[in-house]
Structure formats: C-alpha cells, structure tokens
N, CA, C and O atoms as a DFTB+ gen file, in Angstrom:
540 C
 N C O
     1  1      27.634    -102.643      27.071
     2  2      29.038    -102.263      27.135
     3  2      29.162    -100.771      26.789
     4  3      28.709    -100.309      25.742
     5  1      29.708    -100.141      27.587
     6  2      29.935     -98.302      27.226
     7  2      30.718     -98.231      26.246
     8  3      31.694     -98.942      26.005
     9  1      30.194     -97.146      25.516
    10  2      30.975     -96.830      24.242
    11  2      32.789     -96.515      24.341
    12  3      33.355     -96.202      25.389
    13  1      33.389     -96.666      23.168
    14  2      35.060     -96.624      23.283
    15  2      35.285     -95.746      22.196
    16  3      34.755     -95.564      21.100
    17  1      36.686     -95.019      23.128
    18  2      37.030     -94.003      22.217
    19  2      38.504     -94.402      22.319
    20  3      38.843     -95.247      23.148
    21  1      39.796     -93.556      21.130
    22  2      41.164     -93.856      21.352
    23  2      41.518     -92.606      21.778
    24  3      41.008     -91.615      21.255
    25  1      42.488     -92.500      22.835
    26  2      43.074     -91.042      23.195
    27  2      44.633     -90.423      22.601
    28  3      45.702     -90.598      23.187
    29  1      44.513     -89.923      21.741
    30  2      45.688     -89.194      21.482
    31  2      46.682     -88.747      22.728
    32  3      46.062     -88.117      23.584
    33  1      47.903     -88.909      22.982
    34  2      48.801     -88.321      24.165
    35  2      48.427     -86.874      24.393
    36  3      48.431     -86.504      25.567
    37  1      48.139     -86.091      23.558
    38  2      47.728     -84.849      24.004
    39  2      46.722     -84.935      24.603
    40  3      46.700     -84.116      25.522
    41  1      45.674     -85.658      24.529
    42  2      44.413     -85.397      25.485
    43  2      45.070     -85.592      26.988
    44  3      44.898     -84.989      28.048
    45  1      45.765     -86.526      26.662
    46  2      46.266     -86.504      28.730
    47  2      47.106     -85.445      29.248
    48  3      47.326     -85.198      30.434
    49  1      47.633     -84.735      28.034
    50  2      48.603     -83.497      28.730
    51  2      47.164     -82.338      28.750
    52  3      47.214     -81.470      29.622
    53  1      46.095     -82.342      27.936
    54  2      45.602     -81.039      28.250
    55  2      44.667     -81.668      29.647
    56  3      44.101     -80.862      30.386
    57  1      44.592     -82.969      29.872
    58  2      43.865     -83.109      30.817
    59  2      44.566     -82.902      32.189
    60  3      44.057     -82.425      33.204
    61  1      45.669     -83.296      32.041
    62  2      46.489     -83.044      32.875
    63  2      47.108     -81.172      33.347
    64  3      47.923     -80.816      34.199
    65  1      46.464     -80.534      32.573
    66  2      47.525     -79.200      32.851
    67  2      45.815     -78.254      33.219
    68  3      45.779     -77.136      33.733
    69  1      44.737     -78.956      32.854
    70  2      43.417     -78.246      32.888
    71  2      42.183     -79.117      33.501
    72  3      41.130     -78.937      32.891
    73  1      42.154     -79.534      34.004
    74  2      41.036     -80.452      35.541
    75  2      39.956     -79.788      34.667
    76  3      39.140     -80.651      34.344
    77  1      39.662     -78.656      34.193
    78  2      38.072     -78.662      33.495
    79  2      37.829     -78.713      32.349
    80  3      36.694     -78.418      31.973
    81  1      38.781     -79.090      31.465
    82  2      38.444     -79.186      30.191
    83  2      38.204     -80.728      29.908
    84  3      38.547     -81.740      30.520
    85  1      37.349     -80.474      28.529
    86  2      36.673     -81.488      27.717
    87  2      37.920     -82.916      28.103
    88  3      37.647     -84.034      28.539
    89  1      39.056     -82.437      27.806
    90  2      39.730     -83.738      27.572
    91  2      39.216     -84.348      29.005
    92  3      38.576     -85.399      28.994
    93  1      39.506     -83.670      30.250
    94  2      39.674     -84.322      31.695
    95  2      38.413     -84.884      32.208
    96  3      38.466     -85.606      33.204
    97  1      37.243     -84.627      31.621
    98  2      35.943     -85.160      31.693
    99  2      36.104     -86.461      31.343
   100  3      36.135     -87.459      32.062
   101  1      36.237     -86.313      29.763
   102  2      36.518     -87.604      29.229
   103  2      37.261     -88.413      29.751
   104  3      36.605     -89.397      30.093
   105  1      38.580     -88.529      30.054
   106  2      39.197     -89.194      31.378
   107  2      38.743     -89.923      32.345
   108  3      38.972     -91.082      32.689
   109  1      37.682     -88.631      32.974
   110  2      37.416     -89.175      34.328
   111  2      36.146     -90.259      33.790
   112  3      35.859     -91.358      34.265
   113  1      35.589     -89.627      32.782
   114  2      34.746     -91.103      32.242
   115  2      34.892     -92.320      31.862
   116  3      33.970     -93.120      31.704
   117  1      36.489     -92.608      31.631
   118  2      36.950     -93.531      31.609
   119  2      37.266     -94.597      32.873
   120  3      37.175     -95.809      33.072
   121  1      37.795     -93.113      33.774
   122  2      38.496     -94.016      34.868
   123  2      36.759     -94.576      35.484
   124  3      36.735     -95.693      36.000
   125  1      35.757     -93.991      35.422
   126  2      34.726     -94.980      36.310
   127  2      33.618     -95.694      35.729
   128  3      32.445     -95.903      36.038
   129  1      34.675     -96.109      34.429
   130  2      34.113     -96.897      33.500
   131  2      32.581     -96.845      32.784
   132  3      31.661     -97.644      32.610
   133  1      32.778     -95.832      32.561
   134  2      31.420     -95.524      31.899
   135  2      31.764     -95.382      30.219
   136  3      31.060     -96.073      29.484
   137  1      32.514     -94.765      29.762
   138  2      33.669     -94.876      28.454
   139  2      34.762     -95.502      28.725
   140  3      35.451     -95.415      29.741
   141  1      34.962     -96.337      27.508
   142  2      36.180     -97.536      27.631
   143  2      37.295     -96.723      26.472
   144  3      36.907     -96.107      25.479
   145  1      38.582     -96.884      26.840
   146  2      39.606     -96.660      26.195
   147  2      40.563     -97.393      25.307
   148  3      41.696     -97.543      25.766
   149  1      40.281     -97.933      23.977
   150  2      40.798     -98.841      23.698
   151  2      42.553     -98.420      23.348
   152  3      42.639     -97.250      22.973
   153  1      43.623     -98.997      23.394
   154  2      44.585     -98.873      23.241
   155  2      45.776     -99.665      22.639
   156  3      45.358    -100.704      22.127
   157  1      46.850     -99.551      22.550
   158  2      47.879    -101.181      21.756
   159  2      48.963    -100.530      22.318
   160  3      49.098     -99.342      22.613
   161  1      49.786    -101.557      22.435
   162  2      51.568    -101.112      22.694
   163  2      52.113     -99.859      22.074
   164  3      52.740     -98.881      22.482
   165  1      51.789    -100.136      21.310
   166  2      52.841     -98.677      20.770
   167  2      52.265     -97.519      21.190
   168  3      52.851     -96.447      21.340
   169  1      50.804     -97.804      21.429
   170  2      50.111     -95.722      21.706
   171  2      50.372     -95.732      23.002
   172  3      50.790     -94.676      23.477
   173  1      50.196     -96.931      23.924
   174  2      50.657     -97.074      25.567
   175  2      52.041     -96.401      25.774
   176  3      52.306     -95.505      26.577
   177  1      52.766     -96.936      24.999
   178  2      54.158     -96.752      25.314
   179  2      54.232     -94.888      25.294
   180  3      54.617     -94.156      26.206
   181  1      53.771     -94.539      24.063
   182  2      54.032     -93.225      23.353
   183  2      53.479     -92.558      24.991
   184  3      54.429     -92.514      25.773
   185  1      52.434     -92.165      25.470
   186  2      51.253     -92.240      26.519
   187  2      52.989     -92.180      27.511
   188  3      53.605     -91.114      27.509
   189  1      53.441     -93.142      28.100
   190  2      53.907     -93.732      29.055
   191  2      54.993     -92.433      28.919
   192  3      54.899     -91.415      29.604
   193  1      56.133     -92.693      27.809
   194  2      57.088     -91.786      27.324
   195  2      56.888     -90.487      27.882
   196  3      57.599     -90.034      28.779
   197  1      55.847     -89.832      27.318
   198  2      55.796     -88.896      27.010
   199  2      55.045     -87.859      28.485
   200  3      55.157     -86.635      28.433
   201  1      54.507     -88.358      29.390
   202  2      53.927     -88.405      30.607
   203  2      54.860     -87.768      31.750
   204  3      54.880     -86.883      32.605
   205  1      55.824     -89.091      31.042
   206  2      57.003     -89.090      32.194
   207  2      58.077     -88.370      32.163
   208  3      58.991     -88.403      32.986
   209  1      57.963     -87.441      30.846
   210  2      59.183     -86.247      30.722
   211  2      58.520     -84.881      31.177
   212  3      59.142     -83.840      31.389
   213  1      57.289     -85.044      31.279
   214  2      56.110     -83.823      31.925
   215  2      56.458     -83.269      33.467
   216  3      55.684     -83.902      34.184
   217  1      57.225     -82.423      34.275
   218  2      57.132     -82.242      35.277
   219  2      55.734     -82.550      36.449
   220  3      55.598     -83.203      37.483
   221  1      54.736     -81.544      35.477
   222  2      53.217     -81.815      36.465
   223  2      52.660     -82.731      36.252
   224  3      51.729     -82.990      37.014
   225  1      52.981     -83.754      35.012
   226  2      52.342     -84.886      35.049
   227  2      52.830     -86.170      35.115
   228  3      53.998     -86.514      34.937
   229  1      51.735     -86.975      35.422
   230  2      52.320     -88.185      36.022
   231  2      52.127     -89.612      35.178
   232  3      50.942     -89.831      35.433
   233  1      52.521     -90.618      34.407
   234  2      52.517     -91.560      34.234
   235  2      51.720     -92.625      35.240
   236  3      50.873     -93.376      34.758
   237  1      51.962     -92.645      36.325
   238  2      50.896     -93.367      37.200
   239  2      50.022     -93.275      37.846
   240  3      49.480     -94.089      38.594
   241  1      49.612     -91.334      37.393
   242  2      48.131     -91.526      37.606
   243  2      47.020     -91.759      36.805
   244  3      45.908     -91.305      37.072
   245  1      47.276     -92.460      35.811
   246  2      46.578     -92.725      34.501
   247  2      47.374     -94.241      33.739
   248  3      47.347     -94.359      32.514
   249  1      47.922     -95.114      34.458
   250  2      48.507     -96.226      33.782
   251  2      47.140     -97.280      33.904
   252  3      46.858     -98.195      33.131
   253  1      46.118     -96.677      35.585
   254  2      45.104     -97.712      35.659
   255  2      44.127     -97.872      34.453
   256  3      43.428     -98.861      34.232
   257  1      44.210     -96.528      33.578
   258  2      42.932     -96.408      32.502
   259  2      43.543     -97.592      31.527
   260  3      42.797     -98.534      31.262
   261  1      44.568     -97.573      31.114
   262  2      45.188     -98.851      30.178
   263  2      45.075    -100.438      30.279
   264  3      45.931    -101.321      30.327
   265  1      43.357    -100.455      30.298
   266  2      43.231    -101.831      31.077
   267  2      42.913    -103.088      29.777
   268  3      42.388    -103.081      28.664
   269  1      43.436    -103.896      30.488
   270  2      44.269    -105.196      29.704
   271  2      42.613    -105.538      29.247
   272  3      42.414    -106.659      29.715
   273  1      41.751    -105.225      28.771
   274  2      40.653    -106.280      28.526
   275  2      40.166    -105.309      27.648
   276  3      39.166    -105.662      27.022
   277  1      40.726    -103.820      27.353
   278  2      40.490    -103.060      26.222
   279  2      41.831    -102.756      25.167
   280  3      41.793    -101.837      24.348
   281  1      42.890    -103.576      25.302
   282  2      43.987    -103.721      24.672
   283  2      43.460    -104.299      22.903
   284  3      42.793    -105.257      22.511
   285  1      43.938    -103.520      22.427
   286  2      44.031    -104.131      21.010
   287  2      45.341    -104.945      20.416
   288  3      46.343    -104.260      20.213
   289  1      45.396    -106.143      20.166
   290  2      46.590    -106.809      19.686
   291  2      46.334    -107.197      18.380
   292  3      46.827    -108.257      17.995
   293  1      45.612    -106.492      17.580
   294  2      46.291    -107.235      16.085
   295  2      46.931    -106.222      15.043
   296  3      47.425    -105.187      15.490
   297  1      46.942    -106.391      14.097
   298  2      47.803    -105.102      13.114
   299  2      46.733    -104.116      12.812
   300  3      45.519    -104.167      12.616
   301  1      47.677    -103.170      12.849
   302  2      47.289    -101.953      12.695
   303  2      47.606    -100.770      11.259
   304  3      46.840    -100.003      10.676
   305  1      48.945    -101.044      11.086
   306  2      49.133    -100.419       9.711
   307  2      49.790     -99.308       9.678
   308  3      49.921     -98.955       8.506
   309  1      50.372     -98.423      10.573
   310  2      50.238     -97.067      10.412
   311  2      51.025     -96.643       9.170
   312  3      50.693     -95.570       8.667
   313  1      52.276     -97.509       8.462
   314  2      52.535     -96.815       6.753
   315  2      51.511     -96.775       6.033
   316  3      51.898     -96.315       4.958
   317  1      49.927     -97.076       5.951
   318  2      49.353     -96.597       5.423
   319  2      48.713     -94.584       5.972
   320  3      48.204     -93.702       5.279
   321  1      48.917     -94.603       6.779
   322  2      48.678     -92.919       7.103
   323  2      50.198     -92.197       6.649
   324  3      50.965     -91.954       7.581
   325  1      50.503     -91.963       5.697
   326  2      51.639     -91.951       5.481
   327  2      51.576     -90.493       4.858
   328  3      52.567     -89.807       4.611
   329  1      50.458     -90.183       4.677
   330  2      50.170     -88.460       4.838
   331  2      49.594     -88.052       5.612
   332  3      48.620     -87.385       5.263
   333  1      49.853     -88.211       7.012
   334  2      49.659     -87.628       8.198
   335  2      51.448     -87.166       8.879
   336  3      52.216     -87.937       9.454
   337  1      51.668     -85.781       8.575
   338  2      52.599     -85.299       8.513
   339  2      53.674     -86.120       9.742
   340  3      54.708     -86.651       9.337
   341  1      53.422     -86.147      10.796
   342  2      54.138     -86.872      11.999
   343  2      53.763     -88.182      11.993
   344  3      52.604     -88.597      11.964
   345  1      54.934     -88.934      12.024
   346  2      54.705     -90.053      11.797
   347  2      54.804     -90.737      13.087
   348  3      54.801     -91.961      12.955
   349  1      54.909     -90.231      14.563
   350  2      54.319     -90.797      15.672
   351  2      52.723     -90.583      15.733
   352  3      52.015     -91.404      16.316
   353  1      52.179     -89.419      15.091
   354  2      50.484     -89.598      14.947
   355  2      50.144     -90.591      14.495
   356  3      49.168     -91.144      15.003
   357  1      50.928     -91.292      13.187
   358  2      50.002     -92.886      12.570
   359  2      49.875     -93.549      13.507
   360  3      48.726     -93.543      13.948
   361  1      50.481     -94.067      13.963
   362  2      50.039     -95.302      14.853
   363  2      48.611     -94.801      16.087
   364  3      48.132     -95.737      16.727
   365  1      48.209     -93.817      16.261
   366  2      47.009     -93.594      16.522
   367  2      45.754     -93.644      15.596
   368  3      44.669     -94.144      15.890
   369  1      46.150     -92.946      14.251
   370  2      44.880     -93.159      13.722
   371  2      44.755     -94.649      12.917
   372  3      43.702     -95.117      12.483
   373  1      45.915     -95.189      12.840
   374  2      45.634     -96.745      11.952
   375  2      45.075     -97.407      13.180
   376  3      44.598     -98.503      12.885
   377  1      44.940     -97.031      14.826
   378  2      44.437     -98.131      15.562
   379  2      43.189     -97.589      15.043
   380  3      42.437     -98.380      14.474
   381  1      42.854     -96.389      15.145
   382  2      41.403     -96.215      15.122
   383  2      40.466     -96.752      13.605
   384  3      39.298     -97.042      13.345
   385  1      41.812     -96.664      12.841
   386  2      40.900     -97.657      11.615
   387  2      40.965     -99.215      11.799
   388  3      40.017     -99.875      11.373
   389  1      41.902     -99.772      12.335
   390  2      41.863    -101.148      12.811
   391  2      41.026    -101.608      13.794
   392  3      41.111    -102.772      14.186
   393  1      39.920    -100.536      14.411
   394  2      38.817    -100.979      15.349
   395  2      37.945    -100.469      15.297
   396  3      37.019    -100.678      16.080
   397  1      37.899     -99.375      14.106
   398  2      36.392     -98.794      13.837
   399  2      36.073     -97.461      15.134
   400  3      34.991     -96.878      15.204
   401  1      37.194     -97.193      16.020
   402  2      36.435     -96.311      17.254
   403  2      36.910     -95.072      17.066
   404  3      37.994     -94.851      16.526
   405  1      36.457     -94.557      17.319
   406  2      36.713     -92.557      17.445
   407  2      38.039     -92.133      18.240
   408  3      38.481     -92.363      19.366
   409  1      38.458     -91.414      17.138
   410  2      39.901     -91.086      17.997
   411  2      39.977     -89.625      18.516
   412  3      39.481     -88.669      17.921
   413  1      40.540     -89.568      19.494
   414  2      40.223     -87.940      20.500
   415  2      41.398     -87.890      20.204
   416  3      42.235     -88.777      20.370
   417  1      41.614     -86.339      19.520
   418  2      42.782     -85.643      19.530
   419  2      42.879     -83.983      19.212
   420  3      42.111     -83.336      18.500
   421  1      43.840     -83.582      19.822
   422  2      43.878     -81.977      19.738
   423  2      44.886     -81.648      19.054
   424  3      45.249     -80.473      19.115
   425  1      45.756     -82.770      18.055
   426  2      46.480     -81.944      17.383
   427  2      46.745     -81.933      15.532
   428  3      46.777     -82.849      14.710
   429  1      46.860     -80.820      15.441
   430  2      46.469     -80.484      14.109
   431  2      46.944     -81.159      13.047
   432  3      46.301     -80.938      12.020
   433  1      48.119     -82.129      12.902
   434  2      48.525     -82.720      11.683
   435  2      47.369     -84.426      11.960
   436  3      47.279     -85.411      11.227
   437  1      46.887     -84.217      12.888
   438  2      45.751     -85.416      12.753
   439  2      44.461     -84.655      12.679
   440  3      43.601     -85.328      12.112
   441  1      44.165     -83.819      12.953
   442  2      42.984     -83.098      12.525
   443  2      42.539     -82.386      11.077
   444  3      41.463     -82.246      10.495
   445  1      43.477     -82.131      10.887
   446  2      43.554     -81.501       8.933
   447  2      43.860     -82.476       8.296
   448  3      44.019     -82.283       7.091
   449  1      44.084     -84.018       8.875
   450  2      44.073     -84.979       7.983
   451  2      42.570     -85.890       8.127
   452  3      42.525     -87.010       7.620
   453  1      41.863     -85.558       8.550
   454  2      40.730     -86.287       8.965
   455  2      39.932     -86.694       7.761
   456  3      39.313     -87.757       7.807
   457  1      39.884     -85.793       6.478
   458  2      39.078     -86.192       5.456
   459  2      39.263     -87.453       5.278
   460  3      38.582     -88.478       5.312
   461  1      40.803     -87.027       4.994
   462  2      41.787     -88.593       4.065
   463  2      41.814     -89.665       4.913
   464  3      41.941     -90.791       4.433
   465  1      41.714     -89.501       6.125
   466  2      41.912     -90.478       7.041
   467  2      41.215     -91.418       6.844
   468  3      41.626     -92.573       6.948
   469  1      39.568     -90.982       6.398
   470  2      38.537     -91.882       6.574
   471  2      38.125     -92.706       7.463
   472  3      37.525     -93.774       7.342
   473  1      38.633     -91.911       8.741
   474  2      38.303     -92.965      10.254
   475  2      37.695     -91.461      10.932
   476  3      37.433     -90.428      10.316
   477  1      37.557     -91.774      12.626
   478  2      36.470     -90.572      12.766
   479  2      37.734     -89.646      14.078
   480  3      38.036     -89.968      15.227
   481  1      38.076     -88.738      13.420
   482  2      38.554     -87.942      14.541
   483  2      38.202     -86.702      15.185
   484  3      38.354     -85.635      14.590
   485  1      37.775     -86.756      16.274
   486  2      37.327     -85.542      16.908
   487  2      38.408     -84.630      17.911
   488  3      39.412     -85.139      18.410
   489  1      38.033     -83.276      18.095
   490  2      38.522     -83.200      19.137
   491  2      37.834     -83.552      20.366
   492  3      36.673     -83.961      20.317
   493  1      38.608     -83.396      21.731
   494  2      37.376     -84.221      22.917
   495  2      36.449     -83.388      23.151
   496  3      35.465     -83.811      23.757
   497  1      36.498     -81.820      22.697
   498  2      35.231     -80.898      22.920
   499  2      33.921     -80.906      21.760
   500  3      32.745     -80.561      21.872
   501  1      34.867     -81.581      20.374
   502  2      33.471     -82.067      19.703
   503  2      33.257     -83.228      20.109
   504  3      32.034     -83.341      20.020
   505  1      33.941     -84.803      20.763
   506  2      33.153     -85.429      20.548
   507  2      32.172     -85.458      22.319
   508  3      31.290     -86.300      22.486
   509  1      32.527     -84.442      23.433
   510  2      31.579     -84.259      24.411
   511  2      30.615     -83.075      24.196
   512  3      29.744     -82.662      24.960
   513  1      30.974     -82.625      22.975
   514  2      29.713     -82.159      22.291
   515  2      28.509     -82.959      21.576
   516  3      27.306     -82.780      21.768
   517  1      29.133     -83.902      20.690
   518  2      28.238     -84.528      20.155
   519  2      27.541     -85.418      20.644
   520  3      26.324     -85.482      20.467
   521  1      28.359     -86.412      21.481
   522  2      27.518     -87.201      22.569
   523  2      26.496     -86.374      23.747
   524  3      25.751     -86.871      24.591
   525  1      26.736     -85.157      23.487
   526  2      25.626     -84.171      24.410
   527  2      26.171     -84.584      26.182
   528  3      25.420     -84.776      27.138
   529  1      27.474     -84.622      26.172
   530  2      27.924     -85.318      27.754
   531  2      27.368     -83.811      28.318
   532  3      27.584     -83.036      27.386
   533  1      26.799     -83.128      29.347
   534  2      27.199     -81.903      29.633
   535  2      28.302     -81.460      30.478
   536  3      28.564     -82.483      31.112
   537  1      29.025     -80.643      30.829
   538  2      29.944     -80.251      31.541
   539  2      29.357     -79.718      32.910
   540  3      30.114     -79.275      33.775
C-alpha cells in the first residue's frame, strides 16, 4: 500500500497557482495513486470551500483525489490543538494525530507549532525532500 500523507488547503492553492512546485508533484502523486491522501469531512469541506472562492482554481479538478476508501471517520479532537493560533488549522493537525500520517502544509501558524504538536508536519518541499522524490 503507498505511503499517506494529509494535505493542508494551501498545498492545493500553491499547487494550483504553480504546476512545478513541490506541492503539485505531490498531487499529481496522488492522483496516480502512488501516495494516498487521507482525509475527513471537515478538511474536505474546508478543501471544497475554499477552492471554490479561487478564480483560477477549481474544486473539481481535485474532488477525484478525495477518495472514499482513504476517508477517515472517527474522532479527531481538534480543541486539543488549541495553541495552534487558527483554529480552522486544528482540525488538520488533530487528523494527523488521529492517524499517525504526515501532514503537508505551508502555513506558518501550523508550522511554528510543530514542536508542540507532536505529530509530523512538513512542508511539501521537505517532505519531497526527505522521501528523496526527485523533481
């Protein structure tokens, strides 16, 4: 089974506004299933929202990556991240502590919280650094 990562909404806007960056790799590694994307309602939705107020970007060219057999349905927690300054960021990193997987994100009130977090957050250029993906 290919390894799984969680995507922060920003990875799809920088993937979306930049075809060669780290985030859009990662993406496209998803879409041909080689990396799996795990996800839950609330980060879908956020994802969905937030897509669809984007002029250049699109909500349905990326609804196929949200596939029902990498859905996470049990609790998640996010009042425990409750010092992670934005409180639409918790509910990303409590999935990633509720499943143990690496969370891709580029923005800074989840990145300067990473000590405390105690779950693993990268950005997508460290973690297609560290997995040695090449570009």
């Amino acid at each position: 089974m290919p390894a799984a990562v969680i995507l922060d909404t920003n990875v799809f806007v920088a993937a979306g506004f930049n075809p060669q960056s780290a985030s859009a790799h990662i993406i496209e590694k998803i879409r041909s299933g080689r990396l799996r994307m795990i996800w839950n309602e609330p980060t879908q939705r956020e994802v969905e929202q937030i897509l669809s107020k984007i002029p250049r970007l699109s909500w349905p060219r990326v609804a196929d990556l949200f596939r029902e057999e990498d859905r996470y349905v049990g609790e998640t927690y996010p009042e425990r991240f409750d010092y992670i300054p934005d409180p639409d960021d918790r509910k990303f990193a409590a999935l990633s502590a509720a499943t143990g997987v690496t969370l891709l994100s580029r923005d800074d009130d989840l990145l300067s919280s990473r000590d405390r977090a105690q779950v693993a957050i990268l950005t997508p250029r460290e973690y297609w650094e560290r997995e040695q993906i090449s570009l």
